[in-house]
VMD Tcl script that builds the backbone (N, CA, C; Angstrom):
set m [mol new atoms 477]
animate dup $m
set s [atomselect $m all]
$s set {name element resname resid chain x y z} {
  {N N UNK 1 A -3.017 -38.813 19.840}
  {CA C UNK 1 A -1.705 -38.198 19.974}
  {C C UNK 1 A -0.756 -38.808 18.951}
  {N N UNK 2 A -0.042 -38.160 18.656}
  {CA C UNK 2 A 0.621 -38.463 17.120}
  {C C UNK 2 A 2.145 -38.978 17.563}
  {N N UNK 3 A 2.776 -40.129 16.853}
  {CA C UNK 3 A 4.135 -40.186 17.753}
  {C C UNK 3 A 5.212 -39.454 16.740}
  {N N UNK 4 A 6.347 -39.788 17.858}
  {CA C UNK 4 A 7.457 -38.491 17.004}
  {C C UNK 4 A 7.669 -38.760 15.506}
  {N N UNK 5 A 7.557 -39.551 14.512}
  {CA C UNK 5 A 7.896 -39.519 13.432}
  {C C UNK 5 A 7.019 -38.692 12.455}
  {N N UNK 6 A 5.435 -39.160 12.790}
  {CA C UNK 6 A 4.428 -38.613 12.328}
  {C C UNK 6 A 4.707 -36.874 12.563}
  {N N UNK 7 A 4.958 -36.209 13.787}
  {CA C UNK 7 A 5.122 -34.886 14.474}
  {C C UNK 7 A 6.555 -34.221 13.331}
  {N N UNK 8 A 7.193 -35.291 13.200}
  {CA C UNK 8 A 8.460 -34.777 12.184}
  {C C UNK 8 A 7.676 -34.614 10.901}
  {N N UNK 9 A 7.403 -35.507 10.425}
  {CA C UNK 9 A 6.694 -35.084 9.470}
  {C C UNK 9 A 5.997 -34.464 8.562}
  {N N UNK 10 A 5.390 -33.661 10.154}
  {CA C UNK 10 A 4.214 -32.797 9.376}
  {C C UNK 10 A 5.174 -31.427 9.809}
  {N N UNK 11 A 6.308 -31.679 10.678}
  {CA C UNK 11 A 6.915 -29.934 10.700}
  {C C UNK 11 A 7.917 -30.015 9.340}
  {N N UNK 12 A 8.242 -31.172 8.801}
  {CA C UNK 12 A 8.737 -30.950 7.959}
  {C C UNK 12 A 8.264 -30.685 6.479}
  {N N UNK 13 A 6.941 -31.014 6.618}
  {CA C UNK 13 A 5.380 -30.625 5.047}
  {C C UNK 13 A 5.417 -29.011 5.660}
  {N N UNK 14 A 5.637 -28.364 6.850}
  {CA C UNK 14 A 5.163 -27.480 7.177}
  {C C UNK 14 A 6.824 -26.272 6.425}
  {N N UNK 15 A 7.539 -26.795 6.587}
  {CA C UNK 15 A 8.542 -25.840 6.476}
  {C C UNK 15 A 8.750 -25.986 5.026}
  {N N UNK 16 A 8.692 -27.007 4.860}
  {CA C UNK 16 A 8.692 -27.249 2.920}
  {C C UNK 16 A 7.467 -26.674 2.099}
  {N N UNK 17 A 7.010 -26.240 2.250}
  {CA C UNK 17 A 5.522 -25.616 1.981}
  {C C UNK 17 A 6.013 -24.217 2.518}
  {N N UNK 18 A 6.331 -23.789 3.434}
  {CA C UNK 18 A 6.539 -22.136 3.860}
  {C C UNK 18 A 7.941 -21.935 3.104}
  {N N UNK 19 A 8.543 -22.799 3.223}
  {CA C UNK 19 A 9.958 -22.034 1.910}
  {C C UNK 19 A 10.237 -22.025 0.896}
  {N N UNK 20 A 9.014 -23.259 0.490}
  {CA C UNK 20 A 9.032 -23.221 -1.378}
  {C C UNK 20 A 7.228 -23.486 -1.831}
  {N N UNK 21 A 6.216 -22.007 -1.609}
  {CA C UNK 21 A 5.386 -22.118 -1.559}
  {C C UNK 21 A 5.012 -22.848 -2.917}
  {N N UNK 22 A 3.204 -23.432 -2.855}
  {CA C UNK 22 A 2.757 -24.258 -4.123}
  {C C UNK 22 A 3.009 -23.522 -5.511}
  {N N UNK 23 A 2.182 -22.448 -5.438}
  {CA C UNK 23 A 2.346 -21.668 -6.347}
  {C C UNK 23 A 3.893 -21.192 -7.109}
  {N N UNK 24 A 4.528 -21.053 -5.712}
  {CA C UNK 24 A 5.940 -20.523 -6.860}
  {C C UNK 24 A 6.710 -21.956 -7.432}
  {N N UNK 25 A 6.374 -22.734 -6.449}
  {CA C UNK 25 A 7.331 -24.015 -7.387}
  {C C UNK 25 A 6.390 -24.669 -8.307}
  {N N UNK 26 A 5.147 -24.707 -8.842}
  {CA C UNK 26 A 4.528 -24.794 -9.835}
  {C C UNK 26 A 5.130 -23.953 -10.800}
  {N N UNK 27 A 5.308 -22.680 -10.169}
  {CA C UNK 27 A 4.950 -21.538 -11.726}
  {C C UNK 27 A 6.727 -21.844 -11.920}
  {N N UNK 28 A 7.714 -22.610 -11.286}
  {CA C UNK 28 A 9.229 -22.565 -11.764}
  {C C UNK 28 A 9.551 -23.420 -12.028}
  {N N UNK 29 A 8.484 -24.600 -12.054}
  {CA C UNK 29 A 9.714 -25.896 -12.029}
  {C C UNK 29 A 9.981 -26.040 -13.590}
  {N N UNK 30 A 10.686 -27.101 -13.429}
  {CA C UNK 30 A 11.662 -27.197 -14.557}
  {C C UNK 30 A 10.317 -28.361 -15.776}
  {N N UNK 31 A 10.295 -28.263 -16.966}
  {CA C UNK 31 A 9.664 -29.585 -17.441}
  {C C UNK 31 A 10.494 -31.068 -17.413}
  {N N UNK 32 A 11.542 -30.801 -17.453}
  {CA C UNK 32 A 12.674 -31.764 -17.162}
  {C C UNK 32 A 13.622 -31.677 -16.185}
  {N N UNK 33 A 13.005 -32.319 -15.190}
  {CA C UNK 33 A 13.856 -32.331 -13.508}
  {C C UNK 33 A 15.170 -33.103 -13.382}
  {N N UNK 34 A 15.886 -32.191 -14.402}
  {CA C UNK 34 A 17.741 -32.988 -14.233}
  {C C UNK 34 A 18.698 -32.357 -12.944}
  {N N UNK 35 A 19.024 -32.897 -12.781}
  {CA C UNK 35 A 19.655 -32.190 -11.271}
  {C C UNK 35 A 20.274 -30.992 -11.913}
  {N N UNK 36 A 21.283 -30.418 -12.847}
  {CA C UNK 36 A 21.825 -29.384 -13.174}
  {C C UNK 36 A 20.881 -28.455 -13.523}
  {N N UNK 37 A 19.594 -28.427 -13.956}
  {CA C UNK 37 A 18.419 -27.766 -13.264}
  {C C UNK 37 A 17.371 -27.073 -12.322}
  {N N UNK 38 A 17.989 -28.488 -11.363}
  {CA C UNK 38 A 17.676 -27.824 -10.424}
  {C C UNK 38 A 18.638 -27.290 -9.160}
  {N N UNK 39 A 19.548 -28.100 -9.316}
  {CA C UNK 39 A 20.802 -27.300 -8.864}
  {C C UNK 39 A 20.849 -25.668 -9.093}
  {N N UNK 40 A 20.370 -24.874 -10.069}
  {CA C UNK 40 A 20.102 -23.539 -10.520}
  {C C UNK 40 A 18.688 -23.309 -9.850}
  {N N UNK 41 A 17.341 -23.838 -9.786}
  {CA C UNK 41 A 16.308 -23.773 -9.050}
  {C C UNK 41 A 16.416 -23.231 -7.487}
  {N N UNK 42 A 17.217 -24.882 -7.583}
  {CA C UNK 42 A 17.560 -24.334 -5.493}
  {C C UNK 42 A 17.654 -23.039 -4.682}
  {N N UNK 43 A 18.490 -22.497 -5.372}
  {CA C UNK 43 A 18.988 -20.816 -4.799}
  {C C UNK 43 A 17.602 -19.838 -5.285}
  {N N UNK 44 A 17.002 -20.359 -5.882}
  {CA C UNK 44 A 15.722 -19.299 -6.177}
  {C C UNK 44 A 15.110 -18.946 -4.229}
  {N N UNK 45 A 14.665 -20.056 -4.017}
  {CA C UNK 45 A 14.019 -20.415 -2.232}
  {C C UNK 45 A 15.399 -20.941 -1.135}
  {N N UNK 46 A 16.433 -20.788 -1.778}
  {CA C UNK 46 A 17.782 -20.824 -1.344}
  {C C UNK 46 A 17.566 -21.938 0.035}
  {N N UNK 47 A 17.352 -22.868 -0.464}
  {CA C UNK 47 A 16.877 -24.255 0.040}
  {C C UNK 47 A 18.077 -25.603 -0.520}
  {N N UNK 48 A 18.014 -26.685 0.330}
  {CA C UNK 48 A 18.635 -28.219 -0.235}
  {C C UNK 48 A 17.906 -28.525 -1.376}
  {N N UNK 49 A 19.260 -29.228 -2.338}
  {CA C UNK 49 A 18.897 -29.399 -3.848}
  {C C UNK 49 A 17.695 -30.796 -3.032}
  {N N UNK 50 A 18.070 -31.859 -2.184}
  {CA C UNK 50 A 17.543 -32.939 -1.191}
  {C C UNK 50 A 15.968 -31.968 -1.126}
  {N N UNK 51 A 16.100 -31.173 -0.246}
  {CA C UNK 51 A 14.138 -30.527 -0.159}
  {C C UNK 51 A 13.262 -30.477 -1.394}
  {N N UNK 52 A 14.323 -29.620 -2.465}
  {CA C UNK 52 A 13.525 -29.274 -3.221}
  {C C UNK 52 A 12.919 -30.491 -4.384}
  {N N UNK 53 A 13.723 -31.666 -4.168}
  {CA C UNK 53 A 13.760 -32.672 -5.125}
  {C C UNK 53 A 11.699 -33.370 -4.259}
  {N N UNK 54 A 12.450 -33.561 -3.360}
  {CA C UNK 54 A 11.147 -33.940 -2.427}
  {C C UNK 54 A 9.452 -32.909 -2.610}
  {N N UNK 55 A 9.852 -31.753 -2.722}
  {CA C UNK 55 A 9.420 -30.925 -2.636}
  {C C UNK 55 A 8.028 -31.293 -4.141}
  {N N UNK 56 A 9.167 -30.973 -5.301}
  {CA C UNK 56 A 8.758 -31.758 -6.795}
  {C C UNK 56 A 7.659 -32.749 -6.831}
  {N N UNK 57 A 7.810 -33.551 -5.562}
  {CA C UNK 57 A 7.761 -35.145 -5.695}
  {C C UNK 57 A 6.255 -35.145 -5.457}
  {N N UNK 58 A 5.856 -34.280 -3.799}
  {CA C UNK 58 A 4.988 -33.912 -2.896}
  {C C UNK 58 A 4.209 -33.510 -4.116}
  {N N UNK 59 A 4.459 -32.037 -4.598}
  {CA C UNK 59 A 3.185 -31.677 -5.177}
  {C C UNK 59 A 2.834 -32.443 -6.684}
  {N N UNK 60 A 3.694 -33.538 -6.820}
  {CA C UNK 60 A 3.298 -34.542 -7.733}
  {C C UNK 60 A 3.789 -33.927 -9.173}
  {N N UNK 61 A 4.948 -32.586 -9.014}
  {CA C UNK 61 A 5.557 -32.695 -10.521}
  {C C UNK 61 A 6.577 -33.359 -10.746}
  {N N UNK 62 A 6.911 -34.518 -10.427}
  {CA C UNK 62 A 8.192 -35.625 -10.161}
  {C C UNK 62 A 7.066 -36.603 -10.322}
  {N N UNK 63 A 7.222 -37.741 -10.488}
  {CA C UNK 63 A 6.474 -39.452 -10.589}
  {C C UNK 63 A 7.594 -39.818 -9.354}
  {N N UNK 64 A 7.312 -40.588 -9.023}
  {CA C UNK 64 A 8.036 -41.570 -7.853}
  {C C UNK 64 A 9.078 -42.124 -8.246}
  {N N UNK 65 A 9.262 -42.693 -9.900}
  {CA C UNK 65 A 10.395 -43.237 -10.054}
  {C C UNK 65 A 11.415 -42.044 -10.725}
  {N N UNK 66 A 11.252 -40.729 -11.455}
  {CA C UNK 66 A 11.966 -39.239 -11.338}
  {C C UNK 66 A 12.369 -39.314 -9.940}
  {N N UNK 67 A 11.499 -38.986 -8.775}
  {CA C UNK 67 A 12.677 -38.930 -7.579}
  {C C UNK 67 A 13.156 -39.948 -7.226}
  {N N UNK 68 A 12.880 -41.349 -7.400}
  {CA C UNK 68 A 13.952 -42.506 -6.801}
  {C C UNK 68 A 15.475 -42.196 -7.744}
  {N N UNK 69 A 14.835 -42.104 -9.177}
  {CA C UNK 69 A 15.994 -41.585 -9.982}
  {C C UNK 69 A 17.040 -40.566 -9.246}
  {N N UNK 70 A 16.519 -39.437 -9.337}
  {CA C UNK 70 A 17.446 -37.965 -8.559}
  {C C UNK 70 A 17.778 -38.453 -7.324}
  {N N UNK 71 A 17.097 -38.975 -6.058}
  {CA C UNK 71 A 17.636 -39.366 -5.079}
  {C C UNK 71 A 19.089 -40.330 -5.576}
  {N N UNK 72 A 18.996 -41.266 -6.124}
  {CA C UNK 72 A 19.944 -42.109 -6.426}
  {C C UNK 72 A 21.275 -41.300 -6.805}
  {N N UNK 73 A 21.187 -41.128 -7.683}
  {CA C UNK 73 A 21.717 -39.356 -8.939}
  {C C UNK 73 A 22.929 -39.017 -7.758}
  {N N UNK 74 A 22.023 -38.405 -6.797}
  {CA C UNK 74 A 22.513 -37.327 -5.729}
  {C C UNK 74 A 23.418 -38.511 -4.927}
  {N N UNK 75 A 22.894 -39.132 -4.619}
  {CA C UNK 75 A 23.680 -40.049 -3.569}
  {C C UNK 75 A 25.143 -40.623 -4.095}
  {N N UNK 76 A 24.931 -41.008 -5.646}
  {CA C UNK 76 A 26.047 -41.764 -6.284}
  {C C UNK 76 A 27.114 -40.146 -6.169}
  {N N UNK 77 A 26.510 -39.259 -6.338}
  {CA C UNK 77 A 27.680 -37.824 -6.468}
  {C C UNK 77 A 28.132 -37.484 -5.274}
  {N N UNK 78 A 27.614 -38.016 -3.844}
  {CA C UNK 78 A 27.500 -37.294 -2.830}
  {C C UNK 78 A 26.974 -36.129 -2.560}
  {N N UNK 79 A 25.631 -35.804 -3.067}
  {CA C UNK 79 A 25.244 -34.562 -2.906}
  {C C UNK 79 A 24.041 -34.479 -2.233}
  {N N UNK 80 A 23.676 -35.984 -1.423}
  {CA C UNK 80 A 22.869 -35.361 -0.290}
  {C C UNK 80 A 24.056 -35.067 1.274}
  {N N UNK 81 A 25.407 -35.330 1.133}
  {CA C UNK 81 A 26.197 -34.747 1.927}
  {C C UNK 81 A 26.805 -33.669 1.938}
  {N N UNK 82 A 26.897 -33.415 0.954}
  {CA C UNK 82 A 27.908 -32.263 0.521}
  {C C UNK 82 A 26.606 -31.436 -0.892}
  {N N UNK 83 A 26.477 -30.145 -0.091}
  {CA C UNK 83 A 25.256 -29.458 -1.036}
  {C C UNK 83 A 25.904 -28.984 -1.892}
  {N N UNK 84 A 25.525 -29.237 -3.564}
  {CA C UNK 84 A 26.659 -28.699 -4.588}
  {C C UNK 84 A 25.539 -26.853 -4.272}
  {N N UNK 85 A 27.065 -26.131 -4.759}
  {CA C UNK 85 A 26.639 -24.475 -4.860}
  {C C UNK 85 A 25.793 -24.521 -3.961}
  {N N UNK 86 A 26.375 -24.283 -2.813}
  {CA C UNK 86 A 26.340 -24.281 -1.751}
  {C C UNK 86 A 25.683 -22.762 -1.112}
  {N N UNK 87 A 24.681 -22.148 -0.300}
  {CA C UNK 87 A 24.033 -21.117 -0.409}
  {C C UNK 87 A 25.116 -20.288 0.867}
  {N N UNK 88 A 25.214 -19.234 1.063}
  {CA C UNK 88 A 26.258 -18.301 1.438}
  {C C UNK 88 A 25.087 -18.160 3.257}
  {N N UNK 89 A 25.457 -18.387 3.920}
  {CA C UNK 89 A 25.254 -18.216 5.547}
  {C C UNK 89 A 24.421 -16.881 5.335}
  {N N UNK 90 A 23.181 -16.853 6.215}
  {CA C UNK 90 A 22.938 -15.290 6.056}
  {C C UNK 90 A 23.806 -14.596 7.717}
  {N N UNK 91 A 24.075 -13.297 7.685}
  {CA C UNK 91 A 24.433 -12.932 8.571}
  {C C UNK 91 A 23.340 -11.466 9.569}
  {N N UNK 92 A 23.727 -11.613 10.332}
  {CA C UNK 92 A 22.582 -10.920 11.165}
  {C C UNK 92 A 23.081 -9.248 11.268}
  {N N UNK 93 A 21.782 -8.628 10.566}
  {CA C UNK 93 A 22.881 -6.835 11.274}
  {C C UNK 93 A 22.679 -6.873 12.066}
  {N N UNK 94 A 21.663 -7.004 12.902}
  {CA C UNK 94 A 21.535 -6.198 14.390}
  {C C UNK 94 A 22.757 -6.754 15.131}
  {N N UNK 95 A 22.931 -8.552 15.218}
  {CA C UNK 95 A 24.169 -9.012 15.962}
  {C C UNK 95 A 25.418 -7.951 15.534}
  {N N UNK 96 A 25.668 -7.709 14.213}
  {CA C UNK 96 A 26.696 -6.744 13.987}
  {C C UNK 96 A 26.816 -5.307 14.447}
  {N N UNK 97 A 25.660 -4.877 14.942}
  {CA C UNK 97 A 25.612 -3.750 15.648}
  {C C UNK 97 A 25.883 -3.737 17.051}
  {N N UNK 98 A 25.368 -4.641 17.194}
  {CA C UNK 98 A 25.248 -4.973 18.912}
  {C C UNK 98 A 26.949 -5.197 19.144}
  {N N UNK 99 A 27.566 -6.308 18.465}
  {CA C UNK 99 A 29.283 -6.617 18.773}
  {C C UNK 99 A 30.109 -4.865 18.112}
  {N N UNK 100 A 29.710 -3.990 17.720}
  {CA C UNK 100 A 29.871 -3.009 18.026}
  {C C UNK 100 A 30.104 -2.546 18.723}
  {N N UNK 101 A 28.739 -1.802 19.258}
  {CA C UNK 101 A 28.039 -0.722 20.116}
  {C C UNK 101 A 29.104 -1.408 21.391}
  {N N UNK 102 A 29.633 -3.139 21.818}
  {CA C UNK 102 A 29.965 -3.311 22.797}
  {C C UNK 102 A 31.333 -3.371 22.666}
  {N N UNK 103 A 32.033 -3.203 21.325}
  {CA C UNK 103 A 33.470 -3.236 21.132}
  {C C UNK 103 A 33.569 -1.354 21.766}
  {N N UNK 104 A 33.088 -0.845 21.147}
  {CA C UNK 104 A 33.421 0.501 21.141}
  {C C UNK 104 A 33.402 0.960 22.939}
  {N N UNK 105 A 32.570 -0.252 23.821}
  {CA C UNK 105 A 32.242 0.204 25.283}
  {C C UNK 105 A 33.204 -0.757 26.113}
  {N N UNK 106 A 34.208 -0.844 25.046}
  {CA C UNK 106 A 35.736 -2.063 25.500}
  {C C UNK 106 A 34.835 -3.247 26.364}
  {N N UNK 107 A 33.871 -4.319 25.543}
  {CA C UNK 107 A 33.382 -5.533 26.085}
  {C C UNK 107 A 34.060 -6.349 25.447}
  {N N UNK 108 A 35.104 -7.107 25.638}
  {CA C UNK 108 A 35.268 -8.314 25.090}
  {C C UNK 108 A 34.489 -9.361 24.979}
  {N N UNK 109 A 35.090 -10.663 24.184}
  {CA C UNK 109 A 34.433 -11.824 23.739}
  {C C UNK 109 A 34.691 -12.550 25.220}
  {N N UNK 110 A 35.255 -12.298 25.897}
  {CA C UNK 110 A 35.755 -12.918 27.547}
  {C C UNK 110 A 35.216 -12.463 28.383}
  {N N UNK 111 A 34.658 -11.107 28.492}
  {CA C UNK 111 A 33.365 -10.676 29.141}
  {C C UNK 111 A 32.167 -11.203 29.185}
  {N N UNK 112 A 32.052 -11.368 27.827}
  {CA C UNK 112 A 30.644 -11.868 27.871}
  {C C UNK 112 A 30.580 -13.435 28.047}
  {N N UNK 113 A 31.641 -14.017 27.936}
  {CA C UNK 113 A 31.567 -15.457 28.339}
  {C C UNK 113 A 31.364 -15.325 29.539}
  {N N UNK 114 A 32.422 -14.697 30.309}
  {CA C UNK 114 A 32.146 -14.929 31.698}
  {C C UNK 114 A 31.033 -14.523 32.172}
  {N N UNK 115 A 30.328 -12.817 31.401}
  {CA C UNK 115 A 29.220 -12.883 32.683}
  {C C UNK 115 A 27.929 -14.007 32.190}
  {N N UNK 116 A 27.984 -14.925 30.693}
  {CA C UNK 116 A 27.087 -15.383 30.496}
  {C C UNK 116 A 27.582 -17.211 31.311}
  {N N UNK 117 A 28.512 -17.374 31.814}
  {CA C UNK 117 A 29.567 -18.084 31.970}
  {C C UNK 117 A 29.256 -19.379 31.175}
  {N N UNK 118 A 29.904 -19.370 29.989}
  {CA C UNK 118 A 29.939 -20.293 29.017}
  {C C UNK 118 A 31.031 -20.157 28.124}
  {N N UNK 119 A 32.158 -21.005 27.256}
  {CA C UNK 119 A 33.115 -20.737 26.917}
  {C C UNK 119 A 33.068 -19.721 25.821}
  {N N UNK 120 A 34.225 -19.232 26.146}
  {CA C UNK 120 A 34.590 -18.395 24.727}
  {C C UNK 120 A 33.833 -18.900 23.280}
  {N N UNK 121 A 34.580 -19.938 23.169}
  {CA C UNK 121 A 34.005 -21.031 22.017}
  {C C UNK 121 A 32.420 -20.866 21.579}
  {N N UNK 122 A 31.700 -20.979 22.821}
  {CA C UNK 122 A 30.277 -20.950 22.401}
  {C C UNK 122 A 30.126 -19.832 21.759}
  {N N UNK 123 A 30.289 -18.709 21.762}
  {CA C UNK 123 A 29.934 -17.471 21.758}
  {C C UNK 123 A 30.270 -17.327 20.309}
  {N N UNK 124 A 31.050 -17.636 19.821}
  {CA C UNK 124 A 31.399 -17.923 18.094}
  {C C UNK 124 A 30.724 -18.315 17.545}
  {N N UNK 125 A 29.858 -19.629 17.822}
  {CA C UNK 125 A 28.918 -20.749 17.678}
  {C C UNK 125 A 27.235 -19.781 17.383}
  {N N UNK 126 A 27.265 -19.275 18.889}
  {CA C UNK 126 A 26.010 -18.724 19.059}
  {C C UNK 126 A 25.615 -17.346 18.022}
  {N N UNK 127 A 27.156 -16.836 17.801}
  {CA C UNK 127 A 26.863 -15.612 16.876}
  {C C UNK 127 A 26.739 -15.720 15.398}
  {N N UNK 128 A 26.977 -17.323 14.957}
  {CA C UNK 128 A 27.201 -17.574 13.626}
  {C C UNK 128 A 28.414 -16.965 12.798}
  {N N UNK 129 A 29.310 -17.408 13.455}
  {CA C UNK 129 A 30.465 -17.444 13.210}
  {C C UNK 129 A 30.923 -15.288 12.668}
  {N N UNK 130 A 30.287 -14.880 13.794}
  {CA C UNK 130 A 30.693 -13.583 13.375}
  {C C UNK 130 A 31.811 -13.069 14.118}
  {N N UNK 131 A 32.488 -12.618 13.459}
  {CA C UNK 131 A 33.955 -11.670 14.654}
  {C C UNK 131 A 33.750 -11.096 15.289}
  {N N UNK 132 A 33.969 -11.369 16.708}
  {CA C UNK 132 A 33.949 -10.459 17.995}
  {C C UNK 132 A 35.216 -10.605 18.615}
  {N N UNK 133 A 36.271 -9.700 18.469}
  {CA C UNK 133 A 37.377 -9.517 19.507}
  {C C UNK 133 A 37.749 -8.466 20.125}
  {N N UNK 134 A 38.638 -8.517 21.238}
  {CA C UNK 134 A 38.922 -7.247 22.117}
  {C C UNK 134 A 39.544 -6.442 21.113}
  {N N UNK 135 A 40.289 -6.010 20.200}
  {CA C UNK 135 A 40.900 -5.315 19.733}
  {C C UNK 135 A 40.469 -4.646 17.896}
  {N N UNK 136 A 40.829 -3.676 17.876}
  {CA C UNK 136 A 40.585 -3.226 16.474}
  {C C UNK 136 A 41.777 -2.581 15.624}
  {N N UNK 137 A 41.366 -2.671 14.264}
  {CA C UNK 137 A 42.674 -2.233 13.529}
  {C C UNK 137 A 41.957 -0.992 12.682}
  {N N UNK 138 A 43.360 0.046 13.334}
  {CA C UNK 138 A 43.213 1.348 12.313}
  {C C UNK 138 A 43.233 1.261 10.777}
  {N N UNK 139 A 43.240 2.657 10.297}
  {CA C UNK 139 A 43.517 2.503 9.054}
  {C C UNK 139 A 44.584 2.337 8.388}
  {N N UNK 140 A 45.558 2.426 9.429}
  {CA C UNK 140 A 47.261 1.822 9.204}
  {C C UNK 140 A 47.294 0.553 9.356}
  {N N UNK 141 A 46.790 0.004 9.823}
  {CA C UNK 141 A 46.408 -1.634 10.120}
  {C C UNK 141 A 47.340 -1.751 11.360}
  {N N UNK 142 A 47.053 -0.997 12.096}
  {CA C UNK 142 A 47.902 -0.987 13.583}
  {C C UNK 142 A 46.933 -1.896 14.536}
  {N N UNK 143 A 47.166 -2.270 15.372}
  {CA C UNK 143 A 46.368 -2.964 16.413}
  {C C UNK 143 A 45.993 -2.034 17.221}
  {N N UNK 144 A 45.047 -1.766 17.744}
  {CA C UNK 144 A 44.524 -1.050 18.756}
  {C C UNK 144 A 43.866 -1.680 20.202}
  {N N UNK 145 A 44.442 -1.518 21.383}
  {CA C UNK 145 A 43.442 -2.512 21.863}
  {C C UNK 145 A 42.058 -1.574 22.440}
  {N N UNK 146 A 41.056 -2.677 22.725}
  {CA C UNK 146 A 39.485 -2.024 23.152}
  {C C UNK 146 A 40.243 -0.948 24.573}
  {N N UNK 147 A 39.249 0.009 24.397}
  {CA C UNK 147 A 39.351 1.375 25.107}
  {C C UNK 147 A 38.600 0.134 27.101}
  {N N UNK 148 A 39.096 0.694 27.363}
  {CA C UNK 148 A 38.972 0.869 28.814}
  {C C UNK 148 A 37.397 0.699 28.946}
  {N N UNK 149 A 36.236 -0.636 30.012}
  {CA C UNK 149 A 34.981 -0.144 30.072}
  {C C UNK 149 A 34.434 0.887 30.168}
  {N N UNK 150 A 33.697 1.626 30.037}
  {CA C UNK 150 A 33.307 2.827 30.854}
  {C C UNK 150 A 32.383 2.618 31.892}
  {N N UNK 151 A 31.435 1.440 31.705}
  {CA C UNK 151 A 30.581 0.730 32.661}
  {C C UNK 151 A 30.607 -0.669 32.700}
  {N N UNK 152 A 30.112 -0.932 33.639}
  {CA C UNK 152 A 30.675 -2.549 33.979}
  {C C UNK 152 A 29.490 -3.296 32.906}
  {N N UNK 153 A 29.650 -4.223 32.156}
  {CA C UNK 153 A 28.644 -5.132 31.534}
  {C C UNK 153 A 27.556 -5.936 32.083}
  {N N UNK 154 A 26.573 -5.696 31.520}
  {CA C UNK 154 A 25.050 -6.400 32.695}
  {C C UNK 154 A 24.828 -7.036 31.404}
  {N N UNK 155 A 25.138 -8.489 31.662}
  {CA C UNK 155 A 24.588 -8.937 30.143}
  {C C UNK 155 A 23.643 -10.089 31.322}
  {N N UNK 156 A 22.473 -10.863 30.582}
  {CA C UNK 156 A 21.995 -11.232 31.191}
  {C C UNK 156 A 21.277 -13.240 30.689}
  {N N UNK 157 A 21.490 -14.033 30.864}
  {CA C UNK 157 A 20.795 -15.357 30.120}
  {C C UNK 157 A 19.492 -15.547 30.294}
  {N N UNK 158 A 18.848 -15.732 29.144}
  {CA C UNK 158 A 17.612 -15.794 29.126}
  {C C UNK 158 A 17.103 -16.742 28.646}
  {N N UNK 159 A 16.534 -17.809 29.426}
  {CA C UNK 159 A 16.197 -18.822 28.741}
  {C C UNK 159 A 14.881 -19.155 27.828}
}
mol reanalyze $m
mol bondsrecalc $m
mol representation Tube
mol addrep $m
């Protein structure tokens, strides 16, 4: 039985390998692994400049002292805290359909807290920061508020 570091480990060879397969980061890497290089690399597998440096290292097109180098690099810039060019959140359609389909059936963001009963707050959190409120704006930019339920909300937690 393997203990937790080893178990981190290998989910983390596992996800680094499924998001920046062998083949494509062979056939892209850079011959000279300068961070402003790969800073442009990164967004190819739209991954941490931190993974992909590691990444280099793993399939052995980096030497050990190239990534002690770049690790260092990154750290003196702050850029294993702060990811330079920074990759844009993906956002979900279906969630955008769904906070729809339930604006248009007058469900608020207070509905669904309550029948999921968890704060408002979460529900921001859980949607990835997508807008869900009771009200909508015309094309006058008037406020409108959500139309009246027409049926009561059966939302349900599923663990």
């Amino acid at each position: 039985m393997c203990c937790g570091r080893e178990v981190e480990q290998e989910a983390d060879r596992f996800a680094s390998a499924f998001l920046m397969p062998e083949g494509s980061v062979r056939a892209s890497a850079p011959r000279f692994a300068a961070l402003s290089n790969l800073i442009k690399l990164k967004k190819l597998w739209l991954v941490s400049l931190a993974a992909l440096v590691r990444r280099l290292k793993d399939l052995g097109l980096i030497t050990e002292w190239q990534y002690r180098n770049l690790t260092i690099e990154m750290s003196k810039k702050k850029m294993l805290r702060s990811e330079p060019e920074g990759i844009k959140r993906e956002s979900s359609l279906i969630l955008g359909k769904v906070f729809n389909a339930l604006r248009a059936d007058g469900v608020t963001k207070s509905c669904i807290a309550k029948e999921l009963q968890i704060p408002e707050s979460e529900i921001d959190q859980l949607a990835f920061g997508l807008a869900f409120v009771g009200s909508t704006v015309d094309k006058n930019d008037n406020v409108q508020s959500a139309p009246t339920p027409s049926r009561k909300p059966s939302l349900s937690l599923v663990n």
